[in-house]
Every structure is written in C-alpha cells, then in structure tokens.
C-alpha positions, 0 to 999 in steps of 0.5 A: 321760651314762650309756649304757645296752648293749641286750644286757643289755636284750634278754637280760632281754626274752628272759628274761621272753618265755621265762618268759611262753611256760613259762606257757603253753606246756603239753604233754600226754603218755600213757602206757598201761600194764596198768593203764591209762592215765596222763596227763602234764602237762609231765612231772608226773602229771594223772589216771590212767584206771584199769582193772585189778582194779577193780569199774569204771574211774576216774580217780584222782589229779585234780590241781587247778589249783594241783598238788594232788590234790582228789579223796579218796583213800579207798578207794585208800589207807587211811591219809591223816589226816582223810579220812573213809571212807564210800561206799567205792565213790566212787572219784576220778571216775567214771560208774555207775548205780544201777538198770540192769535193777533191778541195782545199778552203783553201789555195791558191796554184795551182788551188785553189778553191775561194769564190765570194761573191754575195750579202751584205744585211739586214743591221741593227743597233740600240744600242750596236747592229748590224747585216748584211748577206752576200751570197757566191758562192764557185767556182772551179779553173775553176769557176765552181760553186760548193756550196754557202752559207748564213752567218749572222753576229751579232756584239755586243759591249760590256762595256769598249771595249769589243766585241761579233762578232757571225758568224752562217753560213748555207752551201747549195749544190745547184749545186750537191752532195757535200763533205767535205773532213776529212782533218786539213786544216779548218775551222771556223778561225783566225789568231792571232797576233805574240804576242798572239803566243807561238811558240818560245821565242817571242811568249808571248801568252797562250790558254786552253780549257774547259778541261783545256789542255793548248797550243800545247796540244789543237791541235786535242782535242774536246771541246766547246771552246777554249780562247787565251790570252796574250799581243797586239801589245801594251802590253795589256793584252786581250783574244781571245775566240771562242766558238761552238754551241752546235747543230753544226753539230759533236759538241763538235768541234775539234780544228786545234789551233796552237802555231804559232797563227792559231785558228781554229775549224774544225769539218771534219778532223777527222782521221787527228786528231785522228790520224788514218791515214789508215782511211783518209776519216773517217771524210767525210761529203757527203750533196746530192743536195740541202742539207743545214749544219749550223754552228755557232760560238761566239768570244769573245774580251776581256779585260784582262786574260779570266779567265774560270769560266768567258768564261764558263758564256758566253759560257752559255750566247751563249747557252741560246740565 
C-alpha cells in the first residue's frame, strides 16, 4: 500500500488558508500630501480626495470592484478615447448644490460659487479601515464666504475587491440665513463611466431602484438607494450603489440619476422633480445663522450584477451602524 507524508499534505492546507486569508485579508492606508488626501488598498491606489487648485473638492480616480476606475475622467484628462466631455463640472465624485443663496454651487458657468477647502485632518487606519475629515468653505464669485461644512469620510475594504466609501456631511450657515434652492442641479454625485451609461447604443450600463423602476424612469422618483451596473472599461462586470440614510433630512431622497451616467441624489429640487413648475420654490430649505443640516450617504463597489436582495442586506447593514 501506497503511504502518503502529511508534510506535503499540510504544507498545500497552509498554502490554500494563506491564499483564503490574502482574499480577505485587506489593509487601508493614507497619505496626505499638498493636494490632498490618497487612499491605498493593499499598497494599490482606491481614490484620491482632491483639494488643491480645484473649483470644490472630489474624489478621483474611484477604482470598482474588479481594479478598474469607473468613474469619467474628463475633465481631469482630456485625452481618453470615447469618453464624452460635457458637463465639465462632474468631476469623479462629489457634492454641491446648484441654488445656494440664488448662487450657482454647481456648475461652473459665469460666477460660479466654488468651495475652498480649509483643513484635512484626524487621519486614521487600522485594518481594512480607514477615516479622515476635511472642512470646506463655500464662497461667492466674489469670495464672499457664505456656509462651510465638516465632511467625514470612512473607507472600508471589503473581500475580493470590493469597496464601502461613506460620506456624511454636516452643512453650518455660519455667516447668515442660508438656502438652498428647489432646484435638479445637485447634490450628493458621481459621474459614471461611459460604459455604466444607457444612454444610446454604446452605453452598455443599467440601474433599479428599490421600487424597482429601472433606467430613465428612476429620474425624479424617491427611494432609499439606487445601484448602477454594467461593464468597466475592462469589460468586467461591477455595480455602483449608493445609498441615503434614512434620518437625512427629506429621506427617502429623490434621484437626479441620468442615462448619460450622472448619479446623484438630491433632496431639494422638489418641484423639478414632481413636476409642479408653477411652484419652483416648493423645495426650498432656509437654515437661520448658525443652523447645521447633516446628510449622509454609503456607496457601494462592487464586484459582479448588485442583485437586490444583496443591496437591501447592506442597505440594512448601513442602517444598523
């Protein structure tokens, strides 16, 4: 009768425990620099949180679940084939407002309102986690400051690739009576690849809701969350989530979600979205001198189709924190 060693035996168990444990096993680093702040996943690049020379602060790349970046470059470069360059001001991932004090937060025509960032701080890492804040003041054409705000930012990395960014953002009117104007340009965002749009006949991307309204009929409609899917620039299939609190102020959000690849929740432009367009301040919020608004918000990259029962079981996750 053959005998076989165990040596060999428990050196292929060890083997496959240690490929298991590289799976899961993920680390988050930070780097803070002049320009920002740089986030690591196992020694590989995630998302830098931009702020230097910029008209507001945004995170770019956004590297998917499957190591590819699926957010447009444009209009951080210029020179990537069949990327289409409108709305230069969706840059990566970002928040802004389009009516702040009837001043534009948003876009970046004539006299434009920009945010300035103030301050980077508390950076923290340990494991598969990873957090920072950042402060922001929001300033007229003119540079008039007008509101600032606190934004603190958790990365967690999750099994095989996949990515929890969480952005909770507390709004203060530090300077006088503040607004924020019922209007579609806004406001939690991020601006998708082409190949994550449906658009026209190169869009090869999809997207539901939790009432499972699908595509251009999400636009408008209120709910929780919403997920995109479809290939990256590599062809692998990922999915894009992005979930709303459920104590954010209006929740559950409207969606300004697009075919062409803008992903934004916005819980302001009311009469935009209901349609009611005699009644164009409907969604106004007034916030008195010193007033705060928090708002905050999970996305999700993942790994393969978001299948619904799987973005409700985080959604809950995300609640229960």
């Amino acid at each position: 009768m053959r005998r076989l060693h165990p040596l060999p035996l428990v050196a292929a168990a060890f083997g496959l425990l240690a490929l298991a444990s590289s799976a899961l096993a993920q680390t988050v680093t930070l780097t803070q620099s002049d320009t920002g702040v740089r986030v690591d996943i196992d020694g590989k690049l995630f998302t830098e949180y931009v702020t230097k020379d910029v008209p507001r602060p945004f995170f770019y790349p956004v590297i998917g679940g499957a190591g590819e970046n699926i957010v447009r470059n444009f209009p951080m470069k210029t020179d990537v084939a069949g990327e289409p360059q409108d709305h230069p001001h969706h840059r990566g991932l970002w928040f802004a407002h389009g009516s702040i004090n009837g001043m534009d937060f948003w876009s970046e025509m004539k006299d434009f309102g920009k945010q300035q960032s103030t301050g980077v701080s508390d950076l923290k890492a340990e494991g598969n986690k990873g957090s920072f804040t950042a402060t922001t003041k929001w300033v007229s054409a003119d540079g008039k400051p007008v509101l600032s705000d606190t934004r603190k930012f958790t990365i967690t990395a999750l099994p095989n690739g996949e990515k929890l960014l969480d952005f909770d953002i507390t709004l203060q009117a530090t300077e006088g009576e503040v607004t924020f104007g019922d209007t579609k340009e806004g406001t939690m965002a991020i601006r998708l690849c082409p190949q994550l749009t449906f658009k026209d006949k190169e869009g090869t991307g999809n997207a539901y809701n939790t009432q499972n309204d699908k595509k251009k009929d999400i636009w408008g409609k209120r709910a929780p969350w919403v997920a995109y899917f479809g290939p990256d620039p590599k062809g692998n299939v990922v999915g894009v989530a992005m979930f709303e609190h459920p104590k954010n102020f209006r929740a559950p959000t409207y969606w300004h979600a697009r075919d062409y690849g803008l992903f934004a929740a916005n819980p302001f432009g009311v009469h935009d979205f209901e349609g009611k367009k005699d009644e164009e301040h409907l969604g106004d919020h007034k916030m008195a001198k010193g007033d705060t608004l928090q708002l905050r918000y999970r996305f999700f990259f993942g790994k393969g189709k978001p299948m619904p029962k799987a973005m409700a079981a985080r959604y809950d996750e995300y609640v229960k924190e």
